[in-house]
Phi, psi and omega in degrees: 000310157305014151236027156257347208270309204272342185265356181272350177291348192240051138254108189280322201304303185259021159286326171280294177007261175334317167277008190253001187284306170222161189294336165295001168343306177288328200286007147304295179270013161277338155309327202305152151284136187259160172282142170306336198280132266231332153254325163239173147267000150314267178331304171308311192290307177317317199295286193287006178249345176274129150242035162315152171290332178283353171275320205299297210301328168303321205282339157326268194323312161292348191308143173262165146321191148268346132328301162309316194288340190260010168285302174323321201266338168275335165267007177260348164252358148282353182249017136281358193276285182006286189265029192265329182124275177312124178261317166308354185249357202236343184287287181351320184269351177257334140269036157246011190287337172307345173322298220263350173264350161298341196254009183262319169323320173297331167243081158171293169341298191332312214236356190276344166306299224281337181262029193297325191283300188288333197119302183236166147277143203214074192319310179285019169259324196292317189285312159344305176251012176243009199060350192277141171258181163243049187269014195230084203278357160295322171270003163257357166279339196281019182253294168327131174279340207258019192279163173250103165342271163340297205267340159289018175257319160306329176294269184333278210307313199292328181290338198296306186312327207262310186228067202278000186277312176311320179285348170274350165266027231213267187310343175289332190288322180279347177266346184281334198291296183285007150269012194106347198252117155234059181275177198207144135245140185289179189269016144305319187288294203309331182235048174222113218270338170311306194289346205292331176312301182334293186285348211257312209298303177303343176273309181310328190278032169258310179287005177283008192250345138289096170295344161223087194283145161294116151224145187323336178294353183220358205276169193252339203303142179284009140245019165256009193280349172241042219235324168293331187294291172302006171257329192264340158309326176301284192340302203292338188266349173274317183299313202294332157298301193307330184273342177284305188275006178078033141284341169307324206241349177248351119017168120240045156316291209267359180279289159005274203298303159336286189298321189254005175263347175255022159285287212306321193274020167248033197268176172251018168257119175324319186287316183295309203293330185282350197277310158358262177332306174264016161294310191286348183256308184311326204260347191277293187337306185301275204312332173323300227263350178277327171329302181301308173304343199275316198309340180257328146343303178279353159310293180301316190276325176324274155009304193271289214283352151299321195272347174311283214287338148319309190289331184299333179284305166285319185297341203054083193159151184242135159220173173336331207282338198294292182346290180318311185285337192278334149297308194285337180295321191296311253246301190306298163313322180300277215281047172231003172244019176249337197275331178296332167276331184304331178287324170312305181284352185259332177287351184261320176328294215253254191354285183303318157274301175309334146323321163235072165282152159282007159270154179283302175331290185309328230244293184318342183276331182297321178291281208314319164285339149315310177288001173269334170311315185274354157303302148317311205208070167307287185283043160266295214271005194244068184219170175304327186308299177303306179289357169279334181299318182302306172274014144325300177279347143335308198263006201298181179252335171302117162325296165307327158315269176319341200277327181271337168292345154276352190251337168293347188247009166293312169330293217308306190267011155320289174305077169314328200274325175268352172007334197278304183247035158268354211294283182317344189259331188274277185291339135312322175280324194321311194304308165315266175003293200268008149290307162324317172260010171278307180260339173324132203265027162243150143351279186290348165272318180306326185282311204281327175294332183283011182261329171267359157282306145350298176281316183332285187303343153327296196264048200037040159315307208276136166291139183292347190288342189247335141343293171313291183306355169288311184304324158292011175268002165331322198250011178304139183295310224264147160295319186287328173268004155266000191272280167356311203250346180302326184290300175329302176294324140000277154303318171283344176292322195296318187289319218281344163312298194314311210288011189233333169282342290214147162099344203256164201262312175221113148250123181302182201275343198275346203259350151277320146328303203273344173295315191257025161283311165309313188280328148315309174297281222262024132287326163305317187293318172306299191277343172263002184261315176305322171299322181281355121328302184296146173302145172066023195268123186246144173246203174309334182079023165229016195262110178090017194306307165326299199281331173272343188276010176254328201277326192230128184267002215244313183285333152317336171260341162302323188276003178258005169242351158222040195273013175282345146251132176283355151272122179266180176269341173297316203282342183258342163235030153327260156332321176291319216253345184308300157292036189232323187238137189289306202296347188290302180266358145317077175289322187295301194294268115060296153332283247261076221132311161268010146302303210290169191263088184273049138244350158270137211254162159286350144266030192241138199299134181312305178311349200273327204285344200239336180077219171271346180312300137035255170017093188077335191266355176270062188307199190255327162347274166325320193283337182235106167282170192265153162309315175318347180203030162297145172254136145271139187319331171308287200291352189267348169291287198320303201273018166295301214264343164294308197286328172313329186272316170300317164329283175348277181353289207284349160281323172289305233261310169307321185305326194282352189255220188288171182316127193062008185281321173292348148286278176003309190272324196290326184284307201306334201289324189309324201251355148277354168256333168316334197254319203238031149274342176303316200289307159354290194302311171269345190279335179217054168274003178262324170273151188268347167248342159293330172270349167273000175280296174317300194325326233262356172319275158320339155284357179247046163215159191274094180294331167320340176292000187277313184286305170322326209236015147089030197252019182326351154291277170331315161287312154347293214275003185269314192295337187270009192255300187304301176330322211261322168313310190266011151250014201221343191236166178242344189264127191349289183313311177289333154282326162302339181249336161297311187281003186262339171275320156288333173310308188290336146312333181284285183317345152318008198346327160311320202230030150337310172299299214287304151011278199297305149300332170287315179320262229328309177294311144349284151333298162335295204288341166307314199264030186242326193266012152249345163257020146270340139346301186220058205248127186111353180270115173268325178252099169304328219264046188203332194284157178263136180248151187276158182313328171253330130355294199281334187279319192280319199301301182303315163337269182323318187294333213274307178286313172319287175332293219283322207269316177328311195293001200233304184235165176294084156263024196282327165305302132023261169344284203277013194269115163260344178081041184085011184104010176294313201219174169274163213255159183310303148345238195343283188315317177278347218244296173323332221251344174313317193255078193200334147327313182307339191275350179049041137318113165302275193318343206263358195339288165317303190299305195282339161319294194268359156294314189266349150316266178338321152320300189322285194297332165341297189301332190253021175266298188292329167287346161283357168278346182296163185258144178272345192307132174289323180279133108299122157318148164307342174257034160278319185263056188239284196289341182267328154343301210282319154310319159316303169280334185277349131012263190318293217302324184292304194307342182260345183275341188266334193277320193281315140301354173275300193267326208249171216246005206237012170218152189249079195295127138326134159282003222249344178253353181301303215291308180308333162274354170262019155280335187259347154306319171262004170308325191278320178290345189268326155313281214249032177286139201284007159273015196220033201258015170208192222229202175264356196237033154093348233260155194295180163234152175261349143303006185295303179319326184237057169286147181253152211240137181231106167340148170283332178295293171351282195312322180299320181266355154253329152313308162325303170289349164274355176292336204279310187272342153318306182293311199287335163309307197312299159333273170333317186286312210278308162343299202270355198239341186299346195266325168284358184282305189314325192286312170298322171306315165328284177303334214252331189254002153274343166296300199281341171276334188297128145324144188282015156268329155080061179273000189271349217270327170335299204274288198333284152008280152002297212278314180327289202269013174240025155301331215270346191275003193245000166268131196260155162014266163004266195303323176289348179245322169335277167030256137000288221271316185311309174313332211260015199233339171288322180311342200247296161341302204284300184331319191279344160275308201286343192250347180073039187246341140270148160312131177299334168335298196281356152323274237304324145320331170283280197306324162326296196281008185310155186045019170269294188290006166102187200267313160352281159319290195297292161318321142295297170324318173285006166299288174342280202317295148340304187318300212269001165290330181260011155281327190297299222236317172268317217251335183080013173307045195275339190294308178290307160333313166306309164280010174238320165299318193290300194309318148315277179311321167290347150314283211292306189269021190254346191265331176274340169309338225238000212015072180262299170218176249265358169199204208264314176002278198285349174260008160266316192305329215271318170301319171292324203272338183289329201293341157303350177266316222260347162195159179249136176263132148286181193301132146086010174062027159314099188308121162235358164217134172257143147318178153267137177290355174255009163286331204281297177300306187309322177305318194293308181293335200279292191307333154333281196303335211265291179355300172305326183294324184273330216264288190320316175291314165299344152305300180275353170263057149029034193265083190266000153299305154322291172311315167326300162275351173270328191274015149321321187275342153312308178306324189312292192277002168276332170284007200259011176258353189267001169210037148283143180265152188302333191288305183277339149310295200295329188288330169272039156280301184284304168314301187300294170310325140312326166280325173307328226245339175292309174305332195051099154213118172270130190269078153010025192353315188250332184288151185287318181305312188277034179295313179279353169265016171274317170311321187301308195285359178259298149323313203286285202334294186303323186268354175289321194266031170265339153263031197347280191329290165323326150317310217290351174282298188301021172253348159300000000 
């Protein structure tokens, strides 16, 4: 029978015959693929079915140009136009033939370098490597890149009319192929439809015997990288040929094709089902799109035979045609309840299991095939039945899986006409959807679901309450989901624009701008007080800094630790919203809005709000804003922080375009702020976060225009508007964004004089508000000050830091007028000393006394001379430096560390930061530069004492446990939860219907960690972090890592990513430096630490000290490539770590033995898991010595290990592990036992 099958295909006459059967013919064959060959595609086909090596060498010698290929292909679609007749239905399809020759290059071309050498494909090489055999010439044309689909689907239709039983064996043979399988059935099996369980059980148990068998849907070989695309081009040009010529519907193609492909996906070998599977959704597909044809087929004629019955009507009289169509409607119907039933059957068949298969691969080809469904044939498949399988799958643990289910239902609501019968399926799903795009823990899904969120809300789906929260992902971490969610905000700006205009009879274009400037605020306003509302609801962190910081000292100092960044969540959503929304990238409206006096009424005088400033611009307009687009104070902060941010924007976004276009925008910004920041400036200099919004202004401008455009008064009067600002507030953000403003003034090199003069006055007016300050005082660092005192002082010390921190002052500072007076240094250095006394209140004032020291020494040490001679008044200036020096070291050592003053902690922490910043300067490890060249701290090194050092570990052991306490306070409920989560996971079904709430609880952690604790944090990290520089820098001993490393996996992933600072210290101490004696002693020391907090139940098991141990294991080798050793430890530190926890382990294990302590026991002997991963790269020489060494320490203890008790399983695993790595060198043993 196979050879019966190839001769009537390789009669081309009658293969046109056959394509000659109905008149849609042509709309086929402008699709087809075509042969490479050069003169007929007779000769190509005859060509692909031999698979002598002397066919090869032809199909070489023919190989064409590109040119050549496209003479075939104009004369194969004219010479079907010819005998069909009608020119009018065949020119349309003959100017579309360039279609089908752009896409051929896309499946073919591709694959043709790799056969560069033969020429041709080359089945038996192909089988050769793939195993696969080629006895199939259907899977060996889907294998040829250069075959033409098309017409071997027509060859496959002509054998079926001749020989159908060969030809349906022919096709059960090619699904066998592409499953891997090269058992074959004749054309007797194929249709013995009883037999097929029988015959599939016998093809399998061979593969049941491959744990992983290859077959092309997963195989990597590259010649399988298109094998899917052409398998699913078969599929589609055989249903699609087959329905054209009525094989489809007389046939037993699809009874056939049906009964083994819905056997083959319910086999339990992975290659049948997945392959099963996707041949049924590619055949469900094909039929989707001939379904869609009958449907329409029946439209039309339904259609024809109403105007039949008009005419019939008027003519009074019947004629032939009514007939014809009342056949052809009959005719139409059979096969569309014949296409229907095939859809059925392959979806109750394939589908309906498989959609939740375990693999994830299977379950993904099913969503992704649906969603073509709904595309195709909507009105079958866009109904409720169908579409719960999609929001089923919603909830899936796969990405991919949620991810084509979201992209199926992008298709669904694309399709406005069915809109109507998605309602059920919509409000059911809904809730899922925008959890998904609130929590999900992927990326891409979450932009894709807000994209089917998106179409919803076109279509007024959506609730305002489920808006909103699309609308807060604006302040979304990730860019792509701020982009993503930006069409949302749109929409909600656009009604909420309508709605402040609603009522006017006419509005201009100018009264629509400010409406929809107004609308911008108050969605901005709107939308960040529900985040700042919601738990753990994080803002910018400048918001209200003042006002919390007398009630909590704690949020002051996180805001004196990140107030350096200046991007907010307004500035991310700026960025997002900038193409989308005009007033965003309006800056001049925006200007023009935040000008006008939204506190003034129409009878209230124009004149009060702007003052002399003024001058003309407070018009009768102005003095009366209209409601429609009055601000409230609120909304004039937000749109403060808009306009600033759009500035920015509109300065990046030019810089990126033509040459001079970012001078062009920068002048224009320039000469519309000259004129309205003075106004700015008076208009909100009482609030303190509206006026650090202003500040941040004048730097995003080109100041030179002032001397150009002659306006040096006016810059004069800008610099006294920032002076007066940065003298009048306290709160962090507004001295910090002033002086980073005077900085850019300064940097005017144009405008120098006026510069030069404004410091100094700036300077004057400092030393002038700290020795009235403290003027009548003779011992500041005893005398008492009243409460507004400590408040002026603190200010004042406060505004010295930030700026001291920015710019040089130490002249400034030591500047006394000759002994007239006392020097800033003597004052500040008094006020300093006032720590001792542990004032609460004075906290700030003595921090930032002492920050400013800080930063003195360290203005000055750049100043040191490198010279081996220094002149004398170098070495004057190093005298001096030197006590003042001392003098700070001592006040910092005595608050950090010492026992003799009663410090605020708040101030402990800030001197024992700055205390080792200064030993990390002048650290005597450190004396020369990157280029070889001296330091100039090199001249003063500093040395930090072993006690010294020891009492900073100790404070830092200190500030750990208080963290740990906090941390522990906020996490036990999420410990509990994750515990949780993790034993319904393990229970769950491979469908995983759990994965929803998992999924959930997953990505809303970081929103369930509160305020609190994230500043906690904060200050604790900056404070390990200032430890670990001082080891890194070698001004502490690395020994006292080990204090850190104890706690690995307690304090969070923060803490842990420090902690691996060490771990580095001590791979180059070990290993580059040749230190393994210290190494040795700081991993024993760490780990007995570690397991001393679960002995101690401080924590609830061995977890973090096996976590503490896998991260040590890494001190013990350095890896190469391909994880290759390329540098060891020495083995005998590596036995010394081992044998010392030996010996200490037993000893505790010995002791909780005779004190019946099984509790005890339990958990010491635990500490064997502790010590197995520290096994993963011993060598057999150093196993048997710790070997020998563990049976030595059991038996001095009298301790026996049990073979059968359960309680010694880790230390029989530890000892199992040795026992394996001692027999990893037989040989060598087995030398030394001769």
């Amino acid at each position: 029978m196979a050879e019966d099958s190839p001769a009537p295909r390789r009669s081309q006459r009658e293969r046109k015959l056959a394509q000659h059967f109905t008149s849609v013919d042509s709309a086929l064959s402008k699709g087809k693929r075509k042969r490479d060959d050069s003169e007929t595609e007779d000769e190509g086909l005859d060509e692909r079915d031999v698979h002598a090596s002397e066919d090869e060498g032809d199909d070489e010698d023919d190989e064409p140009g590109p040119k050549s290929k496209r003479k075939p292909r104009r004369s194969k679609t004219k010479s079907p136009v010819k005998p069909k007749g009608p020119p009018p239905a065949k020119k349309p399809r003959a100017a579309k033939q360039p279609a089908p020759k752009s896409d051929k290059p896309a499946m073919r071309r591709g694959r043709k370098p790799k056969n560069a050498t033969t020429g041709a494909f080359n089945a038996a090489e192909v089988a050769k490597d793939t195993k696969i055999s080629d006895d199939n010439p259907l899977f060996n044309a889907i294998m040829n890149p250069s075959a033409a689909l098309q017409s071997t689907a027509e060859d496959l239709l002509q054998t079926l009319t001749e020989t159908p039983g060969a030809a349906q064996a022919e096709l059960v043979n090619l699904i066998l192929r592409a499953c891997g399988c090269n058992d074959s059935v004749d054309a007797d099996e194929a249709l013995d439809y009883d037999g097929v369980v029988d015959a599939l059980d016998n093809f399998t148990e061979l593969l049941k015997q491959d744990n992983s068998p290859v077959y092309p849907l997963t195989s990597k070989l590259p010649i399988f990288k298109k094998f899917r695309k052409s398998l699913s081009e078969f599929l589609g040009r055989l249903i699609s040929s087959s329905a054209s010529l009525g094989h489809l519907y007389t046939t037993d193609l699809m009874p056939t094709l049906q009964t083994w492909v819905i056997a083959m996906s319910s086999s339990q070998i992975r290659s049948f089902r997945h392959t099963a599977t996707v041949v049924a959704l590619e055949v469900e597909t094909a039929l989707c799109e001939v379904a869609a044809k009958v449907e329409k087929e029946a439209e039309v004629i339904g259609r024809q035979r109403e105007g039949e019955k008009k005419r019939k009507a008027n003519n009074k009289g019947t004629g032939a045609k009514d007939k014809q169509l009342e056949g052809k409607a009959a005719e139409v119907r059979e096969r569309r309840t014949k296409v229907a039933e095939y859809l059925k059957e392959f979806v109750d068949g394939v589908f309906v299991h498989r959609y939740r298969d375990l693999d994830p691969n299977i379950r993904a080809e099913c969503v992704h095939a649906i969603g073509l469904w709904f595309k195709k044939f909507p009105a079958h498949y866009l109904d409720g039945s169908y579409l719960r399988y999609v929001g089923w799958v919603l909830s899936d643990s796969t990405t991919q899986v949620r991810l084509e289910a979201v992209r199926a239902l992008i298709g669904v609501y694309e399709q406005t006409d069915y809109i109507g019968s998605l309602n059920h399926f919509t409000e059911r799903f809904k809730p899922r959807l925008v959890e998904m795009a609130t929590s999900d823990t992927e990326l891409s899904v979450r932009v894709a679901v807000i994209q089917v969120l998106e179409s919803m809300d076109d279509n007024s789906l959506l609730e305002d309450e489920e808006r909103e929260k699309l609308c807060l992902l604006i302040y979304d971490q990730e860019p792509k989901i701020r982009r993503a969610v930006s069409g949302f905000v749109k929409s909600m700006w656009d009604e909420t624009a309508e709605e402040r205009l609603v009522g006017r009879s006419k509005s201009t274009k100018n009264d629509k701008a400010r409406a929809g400037v107004k609308a911008l605020a108050m969605l901005l306003v709107k939308w960040g007080s529900v985040i700042d509302r919601s738990p753990g609801g994080l803002d910018d962190g400048e918001g209200d800094s003042e006002d919390t910081a007398n009630a909590q000292a704690g949020r002051k100092e996180l805001t004196a630790l990140a107030v350096a960044n200046s991007t907010g969540r307004v500035a991310l959503a700026v960025e997002a919203l900038w193409d989308e929304l005009e007033p965003v990238s309006d800056w001049e409206g925006l200007l023009d809005v935040l000008l006008l006096d939204h506190s003034a009424t129409g009878e209230d005088n124009p004149q009060t709000s702007h003052g002399g400033r003024a001058d003309g611009t407070a018009d009768g307009s102005e003095a009366s804003v209209d409601e429609a687009w009055r601000l409230d104070d609120v909304e004039e902060g937000i749109l403060l922080e808009v306009l600033v941010a759009a500035l920015q924007r509109a300065k990046r976004v030019a810089a990126g375009g033509k040459k001079g276009e970012e001078e062009t925008v920068t002048n224009d910004i320039t000469r519309a702020l000259i004129k309205g920041l003075p106004r700015l400036f008076i208009k909100h200099q009482t609030d303190s976060k509206r006026i650090a919004a202003v500040l941040l202004i004048p730097q995003l401008m080109n100041l030179d225009l002032y001397l150009e455009m002659r306006m040096i008064a006016g810059y004069a009067s800008l610099w006294d508007d920032v002076t007066k600002q940065f003298l009048s507030h306290s709160s962090l953000p507004v001295l910090t964004h002033a002086v980073s403003t005077i900085l850019t003034f300064l940097a005017a090199t144009s405008l120098s004089n006026t510069n030069s003069t404004k410091i100094l006055e700036l300077e004057d007016e400092l030393s002038s508000l700290l020795r009235d300050a403290v003027a009548g005082r003779d011992e500041i660092e005893v005398t008492s000050f009243s409460e507004d005192e400590v408040l002026s002082l603190g200010a004042l010390c406060t505004r010295l830091a930030v700026l001291s921190g920015n710019r040089d002052l130490t002249a400034w500072t030591e500047e006394d007028e000759g002994g007239k007076q006392s020097s800033v240094w003597d004052i500040i250095s008094a006020i300093s000393e006032r720590g001792r006394l542990g004032y609460k209140e004075e906290e700030t004032m003595v921090k930032q006394a002492l920050r400013f020291l800080s930063f003195h020494i360290i203005w000055k040490a750049k100043e040191l001379p490198t010279s081996a001679e220094p002149s004398p008044d170098e070495i004057q200036y190093k005298d001096k430096l030197s006590a003042q020096r001392e003098s700070l070291l001592e006040k910092l050592t005595e608050y950090a560390i010492g026992t003799q003053s009663n410090t605020v902690e708040s101030v402990k922490r800030e001197a024992f930061q700055h205390l080792l910043n200064l030993h990390v300067l002048f650290s005597s490890s450190l004396t020369v530069d990157a280029e070889g060249l001296p330091l100039p701290t090199a001249s003063l090194p500093l040395t930090l004492e072993d006690e010294i050092q020891y009492r900073c570990a100790g404070f830092v052991q200190a500030e750990i446990e208080r963290y740990a306490d906090i941390y522990a306070e906020h996490r036990p409920r999420e410990d509990e939860e994750s515990q949780s989560e993790r034993s319904d996971d393990d229970q769950a079904d491979p469908k995983e219907p759990s994965k929803q709430k998992r999924v959930a609880s997953e990505s809303k952690e970081p929103a369930a960690v509160s305020r609190s604790l994230l500043e906690q944090e904060y200050a604790f990290i900056d404070v390990m972090s200032t430890f670990l520089r001082a080891i890194r820098a070698g001004a502490i001993h690395v020994r006292h890592g080990a204090t850190l490393l104890a706690h690995y996996g307690r304090l969070g992933p923060s803490f842990d990513i420090c902690s691996r600072t060490i771990v580095d210290v001590l791979r180059e101490e070990g290993m580059v430096k040749g230190n393994g004696d210290l190494v040795a002693t700081v991993i024993i020391q760490a780990l007995q630490e570690a397991f001393t907090l679960v002995l101690e139940g401080v924590v609830r098991d061995e977890t973090n000290a096996v976590a503490l141990a896998k991260l040590l294991l890494s001190c013990f080798v350095i890896r190469g490539s391909q994880l290759s050793i390329v540098r060891r430890l020495d083995g005998q530190y590596v036995v010394q770590v081992h044998s010392t926890l030996l010996t200490w382990i037993t000893k505790r294990i010995a002791v909780y033995e005779s004190n019946k302590n099984k509790n005890g026991l339990r958990s010491s002997i635990t500490f064997f898991r502790v010590l197995l991963p520290l096994l993963g790269v011993i060598e057999s020489r150093d196993a048997l010595k710790i070997k020998a060494h563990m049976d030595q320490a059991l038996a001095q203890a009298k301790l026996e290990a049990s073979p059968s008790a359960r309680l010694w399983e880790p230390q029989r695993a530890y000892e199992k592990r040795l026992s394996t790595a001692m027999s990893k060198d037989k040989g060598e043993w087995s030398h030394f036992s001769f």
